[in-house]
PDB file with one MODEL, atoms N, CA, C and O in Angstrom:
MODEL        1
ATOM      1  N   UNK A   1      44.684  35.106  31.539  1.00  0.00           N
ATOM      2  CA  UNK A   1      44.696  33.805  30.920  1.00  0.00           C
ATOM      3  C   UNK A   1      43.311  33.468  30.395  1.00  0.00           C
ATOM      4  O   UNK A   1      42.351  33.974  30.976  1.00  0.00           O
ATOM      5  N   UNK A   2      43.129  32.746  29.462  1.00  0.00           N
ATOM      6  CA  UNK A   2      41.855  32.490  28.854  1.00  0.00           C
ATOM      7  C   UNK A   2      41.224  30.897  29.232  1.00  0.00           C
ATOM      8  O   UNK A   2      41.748  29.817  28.958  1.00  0.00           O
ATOM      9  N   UNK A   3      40.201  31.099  29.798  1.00  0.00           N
ATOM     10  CA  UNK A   3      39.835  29.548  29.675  1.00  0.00           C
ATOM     11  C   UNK A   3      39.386  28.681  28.824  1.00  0.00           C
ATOM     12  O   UNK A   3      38.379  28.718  28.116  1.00  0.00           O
ATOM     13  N   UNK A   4      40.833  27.284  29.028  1.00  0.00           N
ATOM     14  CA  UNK A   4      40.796  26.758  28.052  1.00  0.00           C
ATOM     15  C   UNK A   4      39.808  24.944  28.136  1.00  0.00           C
ATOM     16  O   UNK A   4      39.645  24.023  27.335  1.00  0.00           O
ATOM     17  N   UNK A   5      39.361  25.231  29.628  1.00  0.00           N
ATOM     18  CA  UNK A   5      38.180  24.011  29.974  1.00  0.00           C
ATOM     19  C   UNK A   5      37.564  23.885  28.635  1.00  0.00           C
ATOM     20  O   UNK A   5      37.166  24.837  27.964  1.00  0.00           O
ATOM     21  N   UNK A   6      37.518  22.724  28.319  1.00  0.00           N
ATOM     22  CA  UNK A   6      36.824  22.348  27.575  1.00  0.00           C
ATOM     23  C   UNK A   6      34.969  20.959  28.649  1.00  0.00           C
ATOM     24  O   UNK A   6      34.847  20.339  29.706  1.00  0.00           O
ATOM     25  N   UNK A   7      34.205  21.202  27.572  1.00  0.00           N
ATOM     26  CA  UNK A   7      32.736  20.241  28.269  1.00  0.00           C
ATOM     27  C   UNK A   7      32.667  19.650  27.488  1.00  0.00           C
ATOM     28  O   UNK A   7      32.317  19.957  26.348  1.00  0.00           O
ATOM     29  N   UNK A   8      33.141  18.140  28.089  1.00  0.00           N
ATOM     30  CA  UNK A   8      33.404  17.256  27.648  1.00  0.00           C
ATOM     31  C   UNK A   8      32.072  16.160  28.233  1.00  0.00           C
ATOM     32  O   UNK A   8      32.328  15.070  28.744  1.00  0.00           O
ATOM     33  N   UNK A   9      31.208  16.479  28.120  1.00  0.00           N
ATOM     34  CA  UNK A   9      30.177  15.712  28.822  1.00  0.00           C
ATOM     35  C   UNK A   9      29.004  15.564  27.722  1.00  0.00           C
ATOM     36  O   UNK A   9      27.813  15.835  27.876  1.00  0.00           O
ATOM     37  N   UNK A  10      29.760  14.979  26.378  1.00  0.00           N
ATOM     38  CA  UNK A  10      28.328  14.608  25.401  1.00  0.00           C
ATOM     39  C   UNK A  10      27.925  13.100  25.566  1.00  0.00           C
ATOM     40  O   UNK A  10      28.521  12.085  25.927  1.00  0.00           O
ATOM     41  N   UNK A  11      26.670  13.392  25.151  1.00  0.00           N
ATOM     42  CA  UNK A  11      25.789  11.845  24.786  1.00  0.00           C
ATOM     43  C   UNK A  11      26.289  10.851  24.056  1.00  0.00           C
ATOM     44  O   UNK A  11      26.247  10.981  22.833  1.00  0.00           O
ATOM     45  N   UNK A  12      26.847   9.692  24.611  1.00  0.00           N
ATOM     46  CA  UNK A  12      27.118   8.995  23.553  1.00  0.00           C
ATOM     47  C   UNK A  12      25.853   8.352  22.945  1.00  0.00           C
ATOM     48  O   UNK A  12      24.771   8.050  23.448  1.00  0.00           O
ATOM     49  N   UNK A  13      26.414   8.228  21.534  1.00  0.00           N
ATOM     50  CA  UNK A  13      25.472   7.710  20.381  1.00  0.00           C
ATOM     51  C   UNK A  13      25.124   6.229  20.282  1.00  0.00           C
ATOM     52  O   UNK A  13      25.803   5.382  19.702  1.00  0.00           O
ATOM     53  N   UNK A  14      24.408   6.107  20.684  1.00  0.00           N
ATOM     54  CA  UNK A  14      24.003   4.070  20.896  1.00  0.00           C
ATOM     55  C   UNK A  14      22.907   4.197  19.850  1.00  0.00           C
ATOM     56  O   UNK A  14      22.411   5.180  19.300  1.00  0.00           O
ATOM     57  N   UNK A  15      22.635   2.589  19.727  1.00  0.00           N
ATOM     58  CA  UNK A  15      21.437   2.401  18.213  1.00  0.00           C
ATOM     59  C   UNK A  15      21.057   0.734  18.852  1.00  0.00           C
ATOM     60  O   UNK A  15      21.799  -0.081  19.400  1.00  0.00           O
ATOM     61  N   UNK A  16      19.675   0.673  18.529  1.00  0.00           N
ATOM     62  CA  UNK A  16      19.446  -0.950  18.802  1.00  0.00           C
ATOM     63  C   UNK A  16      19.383  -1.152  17.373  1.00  0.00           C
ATOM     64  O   UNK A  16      19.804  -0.283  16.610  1.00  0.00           O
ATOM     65  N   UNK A  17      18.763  -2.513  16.849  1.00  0.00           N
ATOM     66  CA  UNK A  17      18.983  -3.265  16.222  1.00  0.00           C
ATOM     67  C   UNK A  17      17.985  -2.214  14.458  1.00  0.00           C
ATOM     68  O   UNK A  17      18.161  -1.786  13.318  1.00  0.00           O
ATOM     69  N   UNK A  18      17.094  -2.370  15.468  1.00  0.00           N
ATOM     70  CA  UNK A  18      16.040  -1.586  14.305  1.00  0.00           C
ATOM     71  C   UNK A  18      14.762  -1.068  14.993  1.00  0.00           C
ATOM     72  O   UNK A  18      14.341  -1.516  16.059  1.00  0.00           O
ATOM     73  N   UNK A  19      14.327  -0.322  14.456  1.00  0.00           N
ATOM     74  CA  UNK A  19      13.036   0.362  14.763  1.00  0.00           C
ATOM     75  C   UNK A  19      11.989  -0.903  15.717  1.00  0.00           C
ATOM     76  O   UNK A  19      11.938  -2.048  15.269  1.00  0.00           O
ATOM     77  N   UNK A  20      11.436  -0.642  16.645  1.00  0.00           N
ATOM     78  CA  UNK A  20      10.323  -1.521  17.303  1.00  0.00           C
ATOM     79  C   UNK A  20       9.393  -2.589  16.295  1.00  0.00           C
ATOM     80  O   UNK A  20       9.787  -2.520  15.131  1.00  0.00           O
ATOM     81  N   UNK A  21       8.597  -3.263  16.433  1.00  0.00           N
ATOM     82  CA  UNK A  21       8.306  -4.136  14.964  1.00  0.00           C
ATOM     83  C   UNK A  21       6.550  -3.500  15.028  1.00  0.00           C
ATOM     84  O   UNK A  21       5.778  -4.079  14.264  1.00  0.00           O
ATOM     85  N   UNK A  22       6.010  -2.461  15.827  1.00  0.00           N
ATOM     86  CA  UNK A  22       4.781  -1.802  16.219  1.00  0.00           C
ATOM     87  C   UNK A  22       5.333  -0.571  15.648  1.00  0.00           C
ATOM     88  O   UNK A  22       4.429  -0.184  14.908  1.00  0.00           O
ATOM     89  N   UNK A  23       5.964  -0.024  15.594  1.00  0.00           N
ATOM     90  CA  UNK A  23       6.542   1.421  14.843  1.00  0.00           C
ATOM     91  C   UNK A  23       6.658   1.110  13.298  1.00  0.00           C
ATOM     92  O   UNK A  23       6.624   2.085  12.548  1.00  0.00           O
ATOM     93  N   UNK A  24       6.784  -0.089  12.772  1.00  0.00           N
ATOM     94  CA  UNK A  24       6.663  -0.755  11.318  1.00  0.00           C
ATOM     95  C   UNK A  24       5.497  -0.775  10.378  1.00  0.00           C
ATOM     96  O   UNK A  24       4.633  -1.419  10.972  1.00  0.00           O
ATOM     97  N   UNK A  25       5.119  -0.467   9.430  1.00  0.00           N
ATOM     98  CA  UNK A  25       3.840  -0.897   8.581  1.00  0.00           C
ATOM     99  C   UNK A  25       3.935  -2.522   8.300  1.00  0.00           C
ATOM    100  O   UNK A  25       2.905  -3.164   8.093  1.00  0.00           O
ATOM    101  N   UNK A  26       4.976  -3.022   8.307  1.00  0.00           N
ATOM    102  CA  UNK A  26       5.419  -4.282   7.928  1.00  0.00           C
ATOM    103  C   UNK A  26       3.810  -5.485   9.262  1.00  0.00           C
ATOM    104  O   UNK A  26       2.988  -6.397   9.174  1.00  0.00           O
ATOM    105  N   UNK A  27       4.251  -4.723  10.013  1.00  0.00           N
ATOM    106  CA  UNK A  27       3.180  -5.872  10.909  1.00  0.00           C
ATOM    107  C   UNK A  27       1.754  -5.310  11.281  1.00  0.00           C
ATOM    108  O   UNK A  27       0.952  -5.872  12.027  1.00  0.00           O
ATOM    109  N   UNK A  28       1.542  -3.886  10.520  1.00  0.00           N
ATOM    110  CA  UNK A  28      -0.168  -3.474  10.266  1.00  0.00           C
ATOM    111  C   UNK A  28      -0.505  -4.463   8.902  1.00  0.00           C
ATOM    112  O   UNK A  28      -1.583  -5.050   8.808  1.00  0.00           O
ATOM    113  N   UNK A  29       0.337  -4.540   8.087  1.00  0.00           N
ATOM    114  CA  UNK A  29      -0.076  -5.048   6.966  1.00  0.00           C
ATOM    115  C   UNK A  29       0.109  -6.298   7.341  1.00  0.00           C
ATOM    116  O   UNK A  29      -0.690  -7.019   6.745  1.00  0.00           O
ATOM    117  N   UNK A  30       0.936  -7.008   8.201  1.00  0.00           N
ATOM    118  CA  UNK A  30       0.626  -8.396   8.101  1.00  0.00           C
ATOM    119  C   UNK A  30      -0.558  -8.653   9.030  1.00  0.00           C
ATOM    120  O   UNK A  30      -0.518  -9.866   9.238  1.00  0.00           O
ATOM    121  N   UNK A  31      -1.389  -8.235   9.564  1.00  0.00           N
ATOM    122  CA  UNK A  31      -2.242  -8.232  10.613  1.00  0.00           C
ATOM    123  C   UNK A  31      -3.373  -7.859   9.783  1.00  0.00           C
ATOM    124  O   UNK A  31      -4.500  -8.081  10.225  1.00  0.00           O
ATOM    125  N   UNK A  32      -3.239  -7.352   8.705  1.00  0.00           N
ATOM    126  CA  UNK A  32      -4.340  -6.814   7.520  1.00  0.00           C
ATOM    127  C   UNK A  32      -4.810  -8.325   6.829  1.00  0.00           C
ATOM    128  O   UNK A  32      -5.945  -8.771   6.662  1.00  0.00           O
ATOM    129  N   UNK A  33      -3.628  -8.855   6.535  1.00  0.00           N
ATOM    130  CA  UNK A  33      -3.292  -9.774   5.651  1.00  0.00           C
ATOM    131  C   UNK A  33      -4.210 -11.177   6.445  1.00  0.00           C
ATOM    132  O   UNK A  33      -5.024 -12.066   6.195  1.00  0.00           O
ATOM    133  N   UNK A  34      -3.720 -10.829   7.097  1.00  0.00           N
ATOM    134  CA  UNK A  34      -4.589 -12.630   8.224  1.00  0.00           C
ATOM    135  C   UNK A  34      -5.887 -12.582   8.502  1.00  0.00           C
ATOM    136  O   UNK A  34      -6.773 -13.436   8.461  1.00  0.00           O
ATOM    137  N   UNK A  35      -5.860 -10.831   8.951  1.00  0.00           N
ATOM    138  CA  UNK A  35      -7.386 -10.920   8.678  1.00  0.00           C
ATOM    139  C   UNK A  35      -8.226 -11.373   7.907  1.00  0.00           C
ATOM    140  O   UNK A  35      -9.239 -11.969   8.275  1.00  0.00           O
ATOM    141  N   UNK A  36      -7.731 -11.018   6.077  1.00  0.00           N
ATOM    142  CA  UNK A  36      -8.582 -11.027   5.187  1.00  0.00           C
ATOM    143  C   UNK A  36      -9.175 -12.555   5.044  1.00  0.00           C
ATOM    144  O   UNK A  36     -10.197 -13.124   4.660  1.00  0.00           O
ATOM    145  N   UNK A  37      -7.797 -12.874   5.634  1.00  0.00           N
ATOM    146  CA  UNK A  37      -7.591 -14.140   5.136  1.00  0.00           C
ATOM    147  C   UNK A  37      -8.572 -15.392   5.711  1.00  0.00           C
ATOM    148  O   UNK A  37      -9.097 -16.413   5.265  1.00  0.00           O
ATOM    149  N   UNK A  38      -8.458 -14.460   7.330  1.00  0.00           N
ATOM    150  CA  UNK A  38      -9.585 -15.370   8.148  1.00  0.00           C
ATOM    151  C   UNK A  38     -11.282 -15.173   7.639  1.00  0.00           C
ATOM    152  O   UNK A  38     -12.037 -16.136   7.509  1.00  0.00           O
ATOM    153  N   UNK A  39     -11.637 -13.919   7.421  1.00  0.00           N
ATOM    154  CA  UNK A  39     -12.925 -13.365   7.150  1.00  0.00           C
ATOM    155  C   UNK A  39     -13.247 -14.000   5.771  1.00  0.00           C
ATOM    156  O   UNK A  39     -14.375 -14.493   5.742  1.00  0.00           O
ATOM    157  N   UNK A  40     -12.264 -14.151   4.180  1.00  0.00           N
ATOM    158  CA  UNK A  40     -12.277 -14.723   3.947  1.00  0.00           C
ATOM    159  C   UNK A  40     -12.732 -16.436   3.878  1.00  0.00           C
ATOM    160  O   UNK A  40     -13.659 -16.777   3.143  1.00  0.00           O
ATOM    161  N   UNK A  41     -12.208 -17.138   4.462  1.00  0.00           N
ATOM    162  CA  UNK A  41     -12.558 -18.191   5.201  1.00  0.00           C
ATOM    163  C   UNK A  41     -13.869 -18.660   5.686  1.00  0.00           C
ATOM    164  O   UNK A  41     -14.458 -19.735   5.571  1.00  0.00           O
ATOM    165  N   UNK A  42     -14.150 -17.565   6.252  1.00  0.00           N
ATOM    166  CA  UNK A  42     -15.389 -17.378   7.498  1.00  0.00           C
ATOM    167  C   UNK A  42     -16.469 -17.313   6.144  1.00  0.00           C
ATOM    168  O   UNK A  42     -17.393 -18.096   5.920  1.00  0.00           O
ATOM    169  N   UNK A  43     -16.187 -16.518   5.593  1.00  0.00           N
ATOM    170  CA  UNK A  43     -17.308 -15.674   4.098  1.00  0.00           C
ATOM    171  C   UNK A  43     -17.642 -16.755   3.100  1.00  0.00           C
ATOM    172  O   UNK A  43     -18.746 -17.005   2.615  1.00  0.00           O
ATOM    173  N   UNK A  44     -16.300 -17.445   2.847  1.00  0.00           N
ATOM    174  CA  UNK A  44     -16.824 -18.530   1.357  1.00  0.00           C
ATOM    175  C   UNK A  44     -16.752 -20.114   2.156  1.00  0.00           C
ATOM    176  O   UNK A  44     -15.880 -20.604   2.874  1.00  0.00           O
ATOM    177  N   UNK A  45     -18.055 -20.638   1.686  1.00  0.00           N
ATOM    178  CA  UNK A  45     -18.325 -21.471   2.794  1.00  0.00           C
ATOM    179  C   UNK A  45     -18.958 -22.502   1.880  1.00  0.00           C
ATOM    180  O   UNK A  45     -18.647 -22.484   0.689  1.00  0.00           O
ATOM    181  N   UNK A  46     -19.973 -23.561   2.419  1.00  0.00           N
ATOM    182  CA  UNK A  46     -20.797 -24.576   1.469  1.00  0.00           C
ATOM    183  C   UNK A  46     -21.687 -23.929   0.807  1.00  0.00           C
ATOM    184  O   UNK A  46     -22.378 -23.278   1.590  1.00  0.00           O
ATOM    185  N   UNK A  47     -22.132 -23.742  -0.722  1.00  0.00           N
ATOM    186  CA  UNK A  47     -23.235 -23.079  -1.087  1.00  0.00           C
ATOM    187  C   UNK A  47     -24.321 -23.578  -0.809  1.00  0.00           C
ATOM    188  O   UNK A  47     -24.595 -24.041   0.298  1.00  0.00           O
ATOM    189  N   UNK A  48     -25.475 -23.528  -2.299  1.00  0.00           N
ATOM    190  CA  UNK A  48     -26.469 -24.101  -2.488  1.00  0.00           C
ATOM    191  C   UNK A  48     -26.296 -25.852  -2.279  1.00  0.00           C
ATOM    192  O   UNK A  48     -26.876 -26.552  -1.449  1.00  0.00           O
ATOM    193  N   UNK A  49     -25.487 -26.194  -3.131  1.00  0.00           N
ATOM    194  CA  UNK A  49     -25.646 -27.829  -3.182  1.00  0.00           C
ATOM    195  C   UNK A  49     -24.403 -28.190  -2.565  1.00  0.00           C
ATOM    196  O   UNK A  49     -23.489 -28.583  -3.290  1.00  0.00           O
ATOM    197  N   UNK A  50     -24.219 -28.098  -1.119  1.00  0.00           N
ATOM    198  CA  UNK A  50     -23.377 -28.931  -0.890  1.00  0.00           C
ATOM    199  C   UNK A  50     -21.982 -28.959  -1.219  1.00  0.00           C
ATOM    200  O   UNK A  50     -21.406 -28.018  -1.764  1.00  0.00           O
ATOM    201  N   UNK A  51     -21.201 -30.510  -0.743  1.00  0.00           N
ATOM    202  CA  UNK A  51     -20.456 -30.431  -1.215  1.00  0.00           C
ATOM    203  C   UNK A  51     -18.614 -29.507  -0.063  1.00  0.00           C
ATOM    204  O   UNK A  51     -18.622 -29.056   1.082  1.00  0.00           O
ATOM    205  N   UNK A  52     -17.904 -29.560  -0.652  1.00  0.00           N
ATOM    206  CA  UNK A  52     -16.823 -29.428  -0.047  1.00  0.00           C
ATOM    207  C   UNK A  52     -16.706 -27.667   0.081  1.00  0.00           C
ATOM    208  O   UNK A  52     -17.071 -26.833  -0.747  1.00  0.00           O
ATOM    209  N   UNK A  53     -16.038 -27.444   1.476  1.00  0.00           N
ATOM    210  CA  UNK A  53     -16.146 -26.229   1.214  1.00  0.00           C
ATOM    211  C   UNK A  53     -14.633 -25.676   0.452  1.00  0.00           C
ATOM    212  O   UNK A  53     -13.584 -26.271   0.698  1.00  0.00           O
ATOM    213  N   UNK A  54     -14.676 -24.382  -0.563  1.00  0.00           N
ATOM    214  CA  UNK A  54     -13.755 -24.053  -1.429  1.00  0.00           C
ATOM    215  C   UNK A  54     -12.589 -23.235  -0.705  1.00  0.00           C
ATOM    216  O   UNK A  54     -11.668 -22.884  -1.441  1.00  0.00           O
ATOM    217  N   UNK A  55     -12.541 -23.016   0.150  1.00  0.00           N
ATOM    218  CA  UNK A  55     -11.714 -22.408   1.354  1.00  0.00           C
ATOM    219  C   UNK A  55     -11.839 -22.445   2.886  1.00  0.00           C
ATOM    220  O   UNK A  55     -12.048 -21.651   3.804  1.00  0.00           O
ATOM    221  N   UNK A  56     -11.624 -23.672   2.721  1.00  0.00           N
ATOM    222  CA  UNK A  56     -11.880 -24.229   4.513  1.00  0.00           C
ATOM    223  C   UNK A  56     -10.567 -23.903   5.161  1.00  0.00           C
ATOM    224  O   UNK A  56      -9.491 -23.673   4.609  1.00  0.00           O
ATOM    225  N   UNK A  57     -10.871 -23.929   6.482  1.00  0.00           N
ATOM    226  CA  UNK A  57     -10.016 -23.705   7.552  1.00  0.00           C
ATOM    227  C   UNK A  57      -8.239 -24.453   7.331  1.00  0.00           C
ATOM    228  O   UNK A  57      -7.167 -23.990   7.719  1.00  0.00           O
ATOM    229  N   UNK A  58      -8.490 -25.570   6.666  1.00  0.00           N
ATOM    230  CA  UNK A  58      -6.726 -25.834   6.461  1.00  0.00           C
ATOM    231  C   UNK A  58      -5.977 -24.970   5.403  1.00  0.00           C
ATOM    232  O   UNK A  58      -4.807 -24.594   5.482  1.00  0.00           O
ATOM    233  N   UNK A  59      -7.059 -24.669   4.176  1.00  0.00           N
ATOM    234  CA  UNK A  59      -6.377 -23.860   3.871  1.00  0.00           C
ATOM    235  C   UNK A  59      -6.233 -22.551   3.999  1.00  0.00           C
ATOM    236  O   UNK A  59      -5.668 -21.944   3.089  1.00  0.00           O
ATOM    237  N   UNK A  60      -6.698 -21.864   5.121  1.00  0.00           N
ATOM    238  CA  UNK A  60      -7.195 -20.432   5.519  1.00  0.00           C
ATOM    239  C   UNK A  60      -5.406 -20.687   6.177  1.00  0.00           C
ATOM    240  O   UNK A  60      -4.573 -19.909   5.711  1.00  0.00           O
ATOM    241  N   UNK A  61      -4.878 -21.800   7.265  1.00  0.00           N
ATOM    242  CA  UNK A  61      -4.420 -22.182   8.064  1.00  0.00           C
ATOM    243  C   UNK A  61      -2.898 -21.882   7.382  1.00  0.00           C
ATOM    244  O   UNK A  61      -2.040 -21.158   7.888  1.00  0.00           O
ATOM    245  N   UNK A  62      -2.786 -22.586   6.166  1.00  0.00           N
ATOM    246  CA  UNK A  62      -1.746 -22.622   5.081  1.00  0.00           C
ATOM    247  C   UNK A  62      -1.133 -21.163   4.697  1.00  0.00           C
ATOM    248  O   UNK A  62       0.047 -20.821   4.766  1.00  0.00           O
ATOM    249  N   UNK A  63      -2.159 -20.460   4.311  1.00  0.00           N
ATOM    250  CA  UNK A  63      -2.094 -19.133   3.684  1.00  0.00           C
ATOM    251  C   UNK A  63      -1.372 -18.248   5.099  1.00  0.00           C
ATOM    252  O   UNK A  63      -0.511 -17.368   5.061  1.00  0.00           O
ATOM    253  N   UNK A  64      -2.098 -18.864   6.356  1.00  0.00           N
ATOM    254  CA  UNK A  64      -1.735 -17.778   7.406  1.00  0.00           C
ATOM    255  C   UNK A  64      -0.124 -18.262   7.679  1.00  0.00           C
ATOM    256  O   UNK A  64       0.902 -17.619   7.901  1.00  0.00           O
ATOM    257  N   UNK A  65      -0.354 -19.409   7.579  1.00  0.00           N
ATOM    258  CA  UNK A  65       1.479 -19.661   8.163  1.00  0.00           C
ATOM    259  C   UNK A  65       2.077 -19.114   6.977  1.00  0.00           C
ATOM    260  O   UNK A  65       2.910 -18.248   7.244  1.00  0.00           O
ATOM    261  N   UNK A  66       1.908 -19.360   5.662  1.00  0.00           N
ATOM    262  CA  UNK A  66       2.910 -18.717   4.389  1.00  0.00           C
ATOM    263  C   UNK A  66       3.104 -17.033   4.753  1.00  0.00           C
ATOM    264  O   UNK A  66       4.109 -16.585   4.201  1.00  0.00           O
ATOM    265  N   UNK A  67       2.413 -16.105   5.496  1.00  0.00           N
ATOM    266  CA  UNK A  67       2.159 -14.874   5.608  1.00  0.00           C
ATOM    267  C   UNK A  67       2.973 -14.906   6.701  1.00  0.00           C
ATOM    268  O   UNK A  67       3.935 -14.172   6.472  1.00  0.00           O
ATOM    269  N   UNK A  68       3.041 -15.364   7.689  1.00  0.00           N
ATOM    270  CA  UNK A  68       4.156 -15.668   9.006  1.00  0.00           C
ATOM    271  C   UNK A  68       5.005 -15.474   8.820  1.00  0.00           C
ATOM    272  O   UNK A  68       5.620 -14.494   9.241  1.00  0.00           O
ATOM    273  N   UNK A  69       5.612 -16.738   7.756  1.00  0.00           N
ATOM    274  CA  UNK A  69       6.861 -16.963   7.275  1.00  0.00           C
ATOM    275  C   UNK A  69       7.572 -15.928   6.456  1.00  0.00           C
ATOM    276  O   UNK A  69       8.792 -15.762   6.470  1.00  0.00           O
ATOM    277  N   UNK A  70       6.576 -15.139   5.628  1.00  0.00           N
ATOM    278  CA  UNK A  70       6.642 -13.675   4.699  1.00  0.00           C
ATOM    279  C   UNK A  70       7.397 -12.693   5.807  1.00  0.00           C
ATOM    280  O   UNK A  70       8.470 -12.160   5.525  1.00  0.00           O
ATOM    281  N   UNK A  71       6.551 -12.440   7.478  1.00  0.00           N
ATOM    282  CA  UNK A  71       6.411 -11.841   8.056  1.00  0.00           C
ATOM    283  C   UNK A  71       7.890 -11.610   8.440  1.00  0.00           C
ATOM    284  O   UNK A  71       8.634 -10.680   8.128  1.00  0.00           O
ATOM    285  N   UNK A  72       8.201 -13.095   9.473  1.00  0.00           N
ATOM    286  CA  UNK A  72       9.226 -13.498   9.994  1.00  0.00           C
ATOM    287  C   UNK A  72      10.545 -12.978   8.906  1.00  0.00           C
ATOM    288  O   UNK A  72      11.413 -12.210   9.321  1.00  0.00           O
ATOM    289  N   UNK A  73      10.547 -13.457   7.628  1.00  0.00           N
ATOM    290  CA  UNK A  73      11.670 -13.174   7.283  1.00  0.00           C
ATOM    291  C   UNK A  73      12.298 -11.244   6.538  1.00  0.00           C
ATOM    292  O   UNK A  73      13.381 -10.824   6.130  1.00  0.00           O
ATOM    293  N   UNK A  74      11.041 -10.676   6.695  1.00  0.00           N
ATOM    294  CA  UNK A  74      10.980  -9.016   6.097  1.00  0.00           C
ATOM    295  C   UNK A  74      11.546  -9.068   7.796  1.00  0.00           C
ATOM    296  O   UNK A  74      12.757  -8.871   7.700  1.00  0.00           O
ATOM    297  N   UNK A  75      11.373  -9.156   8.531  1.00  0.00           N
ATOM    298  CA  UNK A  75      11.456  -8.853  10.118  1.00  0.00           C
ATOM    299  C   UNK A  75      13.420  -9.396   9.952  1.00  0.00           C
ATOM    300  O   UNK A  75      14.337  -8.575   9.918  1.00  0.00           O
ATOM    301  N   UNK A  76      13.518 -10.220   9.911  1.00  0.00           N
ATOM    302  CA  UNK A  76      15.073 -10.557   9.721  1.00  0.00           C
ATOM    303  C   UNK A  76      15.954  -9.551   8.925  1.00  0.00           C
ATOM    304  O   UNK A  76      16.914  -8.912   9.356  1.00  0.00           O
ATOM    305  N   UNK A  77      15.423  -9.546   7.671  1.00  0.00           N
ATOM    306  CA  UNK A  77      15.983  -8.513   6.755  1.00  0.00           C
ATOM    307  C   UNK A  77      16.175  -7.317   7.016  1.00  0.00           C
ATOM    308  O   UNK A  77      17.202  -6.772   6.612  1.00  0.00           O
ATOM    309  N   UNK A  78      15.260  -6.649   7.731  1.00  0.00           N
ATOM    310  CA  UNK A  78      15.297  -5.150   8.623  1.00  0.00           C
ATOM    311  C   UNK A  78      16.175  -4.944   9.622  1.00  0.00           C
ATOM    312  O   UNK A  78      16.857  -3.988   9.992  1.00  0.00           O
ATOM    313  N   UNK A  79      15.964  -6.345  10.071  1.00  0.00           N
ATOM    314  CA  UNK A  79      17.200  -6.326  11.105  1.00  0.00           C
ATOM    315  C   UNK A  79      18.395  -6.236  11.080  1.00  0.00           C
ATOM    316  O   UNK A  79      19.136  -5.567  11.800  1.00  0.00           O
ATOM    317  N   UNK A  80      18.758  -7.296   9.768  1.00  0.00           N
ATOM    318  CA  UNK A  80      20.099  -7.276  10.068  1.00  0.00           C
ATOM    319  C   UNK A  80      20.998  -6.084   8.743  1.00  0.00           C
ATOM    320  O   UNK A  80      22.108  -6.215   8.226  1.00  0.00           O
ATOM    321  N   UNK A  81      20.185  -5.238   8.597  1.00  0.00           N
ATOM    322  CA  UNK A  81      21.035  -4.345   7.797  1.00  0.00           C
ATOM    323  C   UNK A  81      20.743  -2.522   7.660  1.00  0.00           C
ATOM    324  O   UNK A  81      21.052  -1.701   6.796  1.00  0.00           O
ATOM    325  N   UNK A  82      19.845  -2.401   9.255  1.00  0.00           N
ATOM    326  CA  UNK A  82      19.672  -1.059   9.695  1.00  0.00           C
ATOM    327  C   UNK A  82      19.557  -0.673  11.353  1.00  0.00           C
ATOM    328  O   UNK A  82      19.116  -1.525  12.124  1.00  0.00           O
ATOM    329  N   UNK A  83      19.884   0.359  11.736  1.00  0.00           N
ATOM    330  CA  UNK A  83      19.962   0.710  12.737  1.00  0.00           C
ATOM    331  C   UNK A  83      19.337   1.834  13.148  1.00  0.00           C
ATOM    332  O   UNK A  83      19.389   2.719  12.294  1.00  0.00           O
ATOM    333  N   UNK A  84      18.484   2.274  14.622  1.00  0.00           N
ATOM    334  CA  UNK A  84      18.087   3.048  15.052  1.00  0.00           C
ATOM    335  C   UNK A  84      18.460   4.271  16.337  1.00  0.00           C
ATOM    336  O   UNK A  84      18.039   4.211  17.493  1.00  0.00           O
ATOM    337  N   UNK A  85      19.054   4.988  15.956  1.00  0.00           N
ATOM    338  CA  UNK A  85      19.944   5.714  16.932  1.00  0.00           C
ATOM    339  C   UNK A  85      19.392   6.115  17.604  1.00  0.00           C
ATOM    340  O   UNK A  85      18.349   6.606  17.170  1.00  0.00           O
ATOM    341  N   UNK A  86      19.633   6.219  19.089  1.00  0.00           N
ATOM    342  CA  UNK A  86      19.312   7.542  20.237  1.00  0.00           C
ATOM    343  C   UNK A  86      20.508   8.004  20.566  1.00  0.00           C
ATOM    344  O   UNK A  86      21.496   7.707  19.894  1.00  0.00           O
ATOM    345  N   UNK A  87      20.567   8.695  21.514  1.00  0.00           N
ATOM    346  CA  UNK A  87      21.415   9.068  22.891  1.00  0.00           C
ATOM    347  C   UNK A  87      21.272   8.654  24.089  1.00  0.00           C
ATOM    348  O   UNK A  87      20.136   8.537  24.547  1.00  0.00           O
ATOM    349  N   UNK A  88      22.292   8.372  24.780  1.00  0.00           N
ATOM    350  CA  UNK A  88      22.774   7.977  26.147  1.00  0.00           C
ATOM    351  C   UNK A  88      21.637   8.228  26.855  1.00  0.00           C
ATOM    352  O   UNK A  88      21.504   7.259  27.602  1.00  0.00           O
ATOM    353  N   UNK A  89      20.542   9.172  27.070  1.00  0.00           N
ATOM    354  CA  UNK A  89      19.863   9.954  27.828  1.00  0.00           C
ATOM    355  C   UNK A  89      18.751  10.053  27.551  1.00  0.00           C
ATOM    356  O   UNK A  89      17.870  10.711  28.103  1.00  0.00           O
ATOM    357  N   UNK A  90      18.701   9.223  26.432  1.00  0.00           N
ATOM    358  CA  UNK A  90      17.147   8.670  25.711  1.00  0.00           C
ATOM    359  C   UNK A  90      16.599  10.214  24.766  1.00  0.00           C
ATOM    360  O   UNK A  90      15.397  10.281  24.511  1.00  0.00           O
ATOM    361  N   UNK A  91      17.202  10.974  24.459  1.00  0.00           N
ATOM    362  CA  UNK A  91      17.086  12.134  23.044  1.00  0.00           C
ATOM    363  C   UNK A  91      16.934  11.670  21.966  1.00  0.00           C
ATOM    364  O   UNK A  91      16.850  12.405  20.983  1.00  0.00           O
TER     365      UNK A  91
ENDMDL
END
């Protein structure tokens, strides 16, 4: 007689949502982005005469939340229309 056992003992295929958001360029570049934005800030300041500074801290503040909000929603979008597979057994 021939054996007809079959091994039936595979990995099932699971997936989370999407890739880690540190495995992404999406949040080196937004971390690029705030930087500039702060150093920026820090860099153009009151000149010679006084006067108001041309990129003060509220609007350093503005730019960083608009970049958030950039951030936050590329982060949504990734999410909700890809997936990252492993195996049962972490392969």
């Amino acid at each position: 007689m021939a054996n007809t056992a079959r091994n039936t003992t595979h990995d099932r295929r699971l997936s989370t949502e999407t890739k880690a958001s540190t495995k992404t360029t999406e949040l080196y570049l937004y971390v690029a982005a705030v930087l500039a934005v702060v150093i920026t800030a820090l860099v153009v300041g009151n000149g010679e005469g006084g006067g108001e500074d041309p990129f003060g801290a509220e609007q350093a503040l503005r730019y960083i939340t608009f970049l958030t909000i950039g951030y936050m929603v590329a982060r949504g979008l990734a999410k909700s229309g890809s997936r990252d597979f492993y195996d049962e057994h972490g392969n």
